[in-house]
N, C-alpha and C positions, 0 to 999 in steps of 0.2 A: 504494500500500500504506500503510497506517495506521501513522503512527512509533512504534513501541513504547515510543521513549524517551520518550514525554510522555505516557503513558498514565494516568489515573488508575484505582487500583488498587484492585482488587474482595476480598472477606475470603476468605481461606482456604476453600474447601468441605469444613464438618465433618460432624457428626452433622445427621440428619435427623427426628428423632424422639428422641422420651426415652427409646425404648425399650432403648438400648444406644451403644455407642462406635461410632463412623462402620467401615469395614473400608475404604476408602480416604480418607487425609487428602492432598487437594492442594494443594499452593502456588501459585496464579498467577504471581508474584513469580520464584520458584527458576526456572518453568519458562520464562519470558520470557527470563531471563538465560543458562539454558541452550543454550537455542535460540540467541541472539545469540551465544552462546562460540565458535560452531559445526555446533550441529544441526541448525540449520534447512537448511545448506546440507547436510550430508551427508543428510539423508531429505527433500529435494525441497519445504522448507518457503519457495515464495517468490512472487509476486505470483499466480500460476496455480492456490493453494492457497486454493482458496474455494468460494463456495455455485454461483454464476454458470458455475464450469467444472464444477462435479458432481464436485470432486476430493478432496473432504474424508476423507469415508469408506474410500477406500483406501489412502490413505498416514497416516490414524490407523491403520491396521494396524502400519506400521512402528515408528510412535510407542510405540504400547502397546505392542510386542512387547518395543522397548528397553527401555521404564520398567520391565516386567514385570520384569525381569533385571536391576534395582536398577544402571543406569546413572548415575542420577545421584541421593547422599542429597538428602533434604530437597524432590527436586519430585513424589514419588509413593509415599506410604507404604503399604503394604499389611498389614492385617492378618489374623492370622487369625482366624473360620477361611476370608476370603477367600484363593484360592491363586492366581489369574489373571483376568486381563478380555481377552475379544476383540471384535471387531467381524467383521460377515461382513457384507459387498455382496449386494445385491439390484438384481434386473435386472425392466424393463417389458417388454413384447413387443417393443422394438428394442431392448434390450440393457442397456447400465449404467444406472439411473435416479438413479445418486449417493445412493440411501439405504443403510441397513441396519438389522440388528440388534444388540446389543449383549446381551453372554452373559457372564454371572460363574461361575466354579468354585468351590463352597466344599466343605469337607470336615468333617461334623459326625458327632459319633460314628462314626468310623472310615467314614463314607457319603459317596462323592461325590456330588454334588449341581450341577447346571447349571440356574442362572435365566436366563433372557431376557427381556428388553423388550420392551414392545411397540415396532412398525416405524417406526423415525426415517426423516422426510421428509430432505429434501436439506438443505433451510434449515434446518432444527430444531437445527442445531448452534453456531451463531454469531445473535446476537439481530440485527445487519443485514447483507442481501446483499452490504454492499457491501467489508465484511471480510475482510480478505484477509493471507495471508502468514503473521508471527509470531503478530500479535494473534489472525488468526483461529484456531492453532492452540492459543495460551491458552483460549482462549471454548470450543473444540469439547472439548480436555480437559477443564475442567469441566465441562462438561455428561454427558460421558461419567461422570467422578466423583457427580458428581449420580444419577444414573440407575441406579448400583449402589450407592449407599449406599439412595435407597430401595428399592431392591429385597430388598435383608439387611436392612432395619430389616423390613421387610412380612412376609415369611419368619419372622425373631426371634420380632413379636407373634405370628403364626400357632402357632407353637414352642411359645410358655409358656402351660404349665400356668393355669388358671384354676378359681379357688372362689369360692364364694358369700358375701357378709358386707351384713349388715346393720345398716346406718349409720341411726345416733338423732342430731337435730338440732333446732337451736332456731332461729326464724328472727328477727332483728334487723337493724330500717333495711332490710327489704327484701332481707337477705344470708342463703342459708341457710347457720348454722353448724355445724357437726358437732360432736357433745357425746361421742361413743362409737362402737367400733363392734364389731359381735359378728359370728366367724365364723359362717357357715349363714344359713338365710333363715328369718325369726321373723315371726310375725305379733305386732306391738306394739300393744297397747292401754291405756286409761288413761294417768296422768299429770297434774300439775297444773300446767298452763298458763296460772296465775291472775298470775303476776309477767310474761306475756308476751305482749301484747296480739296480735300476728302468729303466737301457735301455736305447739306440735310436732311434728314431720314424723317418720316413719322411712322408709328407702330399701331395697329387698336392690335389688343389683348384681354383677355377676360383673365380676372384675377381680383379676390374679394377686397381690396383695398389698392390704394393711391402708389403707396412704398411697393408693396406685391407687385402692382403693375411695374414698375420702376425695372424692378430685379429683372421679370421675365422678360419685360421687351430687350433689354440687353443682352439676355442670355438668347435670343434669339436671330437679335443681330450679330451677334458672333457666331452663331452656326449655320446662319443663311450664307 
């Protein structure tokens, strides 16, 4: 089993996107220490807990169920409107194949709401087989965290609202700059381009704010 005590240690899994605040913040760190306090032996965290026995998937059950239930501050913050994360095994035609799914509860405007993942392989939880024990129960929690933050950021952008603006720019050194930007989609014409030998551009883009427009139409004119 992999000493957890000489582990070099991985950053916090936050937000996934800019589209909002993470709905689970985890600490590798808290949960490492955790586990050594004692967890690991009460929920069956010990050399047999790995990719190679197919054992991962059903005793994250017990993990998450505890973290769920605010057992320990500081290794599994839950926001909302996340309200739960489970995991559920999945069987081949002879039986347990040590994968699952992973399913988040949220509750938005008074509406329950269940996302799922798509089908985590057996390995997919720990970056090598050969991981086992505390460490690999660190690695499979993140991943877990991982996999519902995207999944509420993917949802969030699906969420918001989007309008139309049409971004005026000037381009310099190759860079396109944005000079202005007007809500609705305008057709621009004219203009005196004579102090700017690389031109000026207008973009319409859909994108739920002003700043958002900004980013995209730039990143557009540099891939056009």
């Amino acid at each position: 089993m992999t000493d957890p005590r000489h582990h070099k240690e991985s950053a916090p899994v936050l937000a996934t996107t800019d589209s909002g605040e993470p709905v689970i913040v985890y600490d590798p760190a808290a949960a490492r220490q955790w586990l050594l306090d004692g967890a690991a032996a009460e929920y069956g965290i010990d050399d047999t807990f790995s990719t190679v026995e197919l054992s991962i998937v059903a005793r994250l059950e017990e993990l998450l169920a505890a973290l769920g239930y605010d057992a320990v501050a500081g290794v599994w913050t839950i926001r909302l409107p996340l309200t739960n994360v489970l995991i559920w095994r999945t069987a081949d035609g002879d039986g347990v194949d040590g994968c699952g799914i992973v399913t988040a509860d949220l509750t938005i405007n008074g509406q329950a709401i269940r996302l799922a993942t798509r089908h985590q392989g057996f390995d997919g939880f720990t970056q090598h087989s050969e991981t086992s024990g505390i460490e690999a129960a660190v690695e499979a929690l993140g991943h877990v965290a991982g996999l519902v933050n995207t999944e509420a950021d993917l949802l969030r952008a699906a969420l918001t609202p989007k309008g139309v603006y049409t971004v005026l720019g000037v381009w310099q050194e190759d860079k396109a700059i944005p000079v202005g930007v007007i809500a609705g989609r305008h057709e621009v014409t004219g203009g005196d381009d004579s102090d700017d030998e690389q031109g000026l551009w207008a973009l319409a883009v859909e994108a739920p704010d002003v700043d958002t427009a900004e980013r995209a139409a730039i990143e557009e004119m540099h891939a056009g």
